[in-house]
C-alpha positions in Angstrom: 59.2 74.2 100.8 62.6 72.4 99.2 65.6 73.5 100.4 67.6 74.5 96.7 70.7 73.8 98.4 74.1 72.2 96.6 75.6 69.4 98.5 79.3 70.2 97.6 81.1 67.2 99.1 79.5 65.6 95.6 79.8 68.1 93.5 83.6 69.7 94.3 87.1 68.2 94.7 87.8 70.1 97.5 86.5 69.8 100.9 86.4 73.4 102.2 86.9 76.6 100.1 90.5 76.6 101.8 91.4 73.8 100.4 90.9 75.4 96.4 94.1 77.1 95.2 91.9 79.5 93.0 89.7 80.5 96.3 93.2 81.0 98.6 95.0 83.0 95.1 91.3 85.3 95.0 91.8 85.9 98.8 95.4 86.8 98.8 94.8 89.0 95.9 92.2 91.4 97.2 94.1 91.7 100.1 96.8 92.5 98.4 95.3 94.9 96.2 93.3 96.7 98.5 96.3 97.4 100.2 97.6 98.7 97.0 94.6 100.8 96.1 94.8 102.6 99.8 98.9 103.2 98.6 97.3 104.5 95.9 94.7 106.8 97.0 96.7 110.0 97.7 98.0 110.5 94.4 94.3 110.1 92.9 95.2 106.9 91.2 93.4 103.7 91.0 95.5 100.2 90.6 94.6 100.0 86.9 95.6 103.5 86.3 98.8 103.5 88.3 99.7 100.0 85.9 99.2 101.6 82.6 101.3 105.1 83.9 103.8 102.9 85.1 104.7 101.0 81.9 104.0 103.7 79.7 107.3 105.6 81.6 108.7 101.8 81.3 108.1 101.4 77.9 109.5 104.7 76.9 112.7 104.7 79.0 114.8 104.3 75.7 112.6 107.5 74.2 110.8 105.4 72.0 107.2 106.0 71.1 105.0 103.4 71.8 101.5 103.1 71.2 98.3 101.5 73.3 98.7 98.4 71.4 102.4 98.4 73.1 100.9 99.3 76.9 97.8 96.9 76.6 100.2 94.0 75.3 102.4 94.4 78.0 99.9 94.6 80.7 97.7 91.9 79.2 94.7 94.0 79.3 92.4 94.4 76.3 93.2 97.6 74.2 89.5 99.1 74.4 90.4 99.0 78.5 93.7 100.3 78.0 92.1 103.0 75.9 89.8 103.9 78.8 92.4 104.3 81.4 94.8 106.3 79.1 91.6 108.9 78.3 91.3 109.1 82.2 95.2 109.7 82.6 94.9 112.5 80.1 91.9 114.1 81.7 94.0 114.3 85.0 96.9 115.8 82.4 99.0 112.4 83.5 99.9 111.5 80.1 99.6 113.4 76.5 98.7 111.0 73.8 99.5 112.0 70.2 99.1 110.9 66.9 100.7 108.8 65.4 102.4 109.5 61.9 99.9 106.8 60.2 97.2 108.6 62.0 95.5 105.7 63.1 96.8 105.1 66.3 98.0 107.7 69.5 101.6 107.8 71.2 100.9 107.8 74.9 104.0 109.9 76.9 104.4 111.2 80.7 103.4 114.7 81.1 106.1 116.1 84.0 102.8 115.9 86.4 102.8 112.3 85.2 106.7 111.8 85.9 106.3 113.6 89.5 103.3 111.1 90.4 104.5 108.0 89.1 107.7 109.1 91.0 106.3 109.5 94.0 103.6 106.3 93.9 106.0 103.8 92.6 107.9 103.9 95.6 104.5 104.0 97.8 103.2 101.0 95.8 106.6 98.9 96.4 106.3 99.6 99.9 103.2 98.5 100.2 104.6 95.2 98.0 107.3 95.2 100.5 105.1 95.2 103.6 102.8 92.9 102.6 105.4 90.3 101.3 107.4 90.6 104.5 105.2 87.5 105.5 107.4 85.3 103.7 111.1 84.5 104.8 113.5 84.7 101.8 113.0 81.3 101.0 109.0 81.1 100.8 109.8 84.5 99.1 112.0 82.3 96.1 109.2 79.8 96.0 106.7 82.2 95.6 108.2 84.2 92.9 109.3 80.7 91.2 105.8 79.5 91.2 104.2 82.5 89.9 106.8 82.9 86.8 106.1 79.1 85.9 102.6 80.1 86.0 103.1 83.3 84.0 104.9 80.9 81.3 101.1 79.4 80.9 99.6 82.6 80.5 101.5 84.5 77.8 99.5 85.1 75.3 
């Protein structure tokens, strides 16, 4: 029987997985974010959920309504996602989301229990951020945030 195998030293410009960017930015990031989902885990929230809570409360600091369309613009997610999240949020009576006056669209807002949870995970979620990121001195610290908000430049939509 043939061996189906790829020979990737013909195939790939990179010599070991190691070597990709995309492979080490994939590892970093589920490390990350399992660290973050475990920050996460005694206030019932996932990642995705605690990202929409957050910037719904961010969005609305000035007492503005906003609408999904705002949250899943922000967040870069696609609205029928966003829309999925918020209707779990609401089912744990995280957020209240009300009509609109066009009637089209719903106004997503904290509910208190939303403002005590999101108060109480934002600071477990940045220290978690704080813990992991410790690896870096200040410097590697600069170039890493520099590097990711030149990439970020490329991937506004």
């Amino acid at each position: 029987m043939k061996n189906n195998s790829i020979d990737f030293q013909k195939i790939s410009l990179y010599k070991t997985a190691e070597d990709s960017p995309g492979y080490l930015l994939l590892k970093v990031s589920l490390e990350w974010r399992s660290m973050i989902e475990d920050a996460l885990k005694q206030f019932d929230l996932t990642h995705p959920q605690f990202i929409i809570l957050a910037t719904a409360a961010w969005l609305t600091q000035g007492h503005e309504k906003i609408s999904q369309i705002d949250i899943s613009r922000t967040v870069g997610l696609d609205p029928n996602t966003t829309s999925q999240i918020l209707r779990g949020l609401e089912k744990k009576k995280l957020i209240k989301r009300t009509r609109s006056l066009n009637e089209r669209s719903k106004s997503p807002i904290l509910t208190t229990i939303g403002l005590d949870v999101l108060t109480q995970a934002l600071p477990a979620v940045e220290a978690t951020d704080q813990f992991f990121f410790d690896r870096l001195n200040e410097s590697e610290m600069a170039q890493f945030m520099y590097v990711f908000k030149k990439l970020m430049k490329y991937s506004d939509k």
